[in-house]
C-alpha positions as CSV (number, residue, x, y, z in Angstrom):
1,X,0.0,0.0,0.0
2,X,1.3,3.0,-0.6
3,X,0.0,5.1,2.1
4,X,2.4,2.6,4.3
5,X,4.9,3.8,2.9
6,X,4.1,7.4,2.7
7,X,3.3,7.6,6.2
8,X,6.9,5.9,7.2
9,X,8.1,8.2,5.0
10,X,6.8,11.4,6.5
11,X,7.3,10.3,10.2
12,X,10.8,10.0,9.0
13,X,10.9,13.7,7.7
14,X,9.1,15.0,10.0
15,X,11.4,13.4,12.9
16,X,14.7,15.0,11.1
17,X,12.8,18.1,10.4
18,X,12.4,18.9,14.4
């Protein structure tokens, strides 16, 4: 699924953006 992916994805960028 991609929204699987897309939410790792974000949680990732989101955790090296803060």
């Amino acid at each position: 699924m991609v929204l699987l992916v897309w939410c790792v994805f974000y949680r990732q960028f989101g955790l090296r953006f803060q």
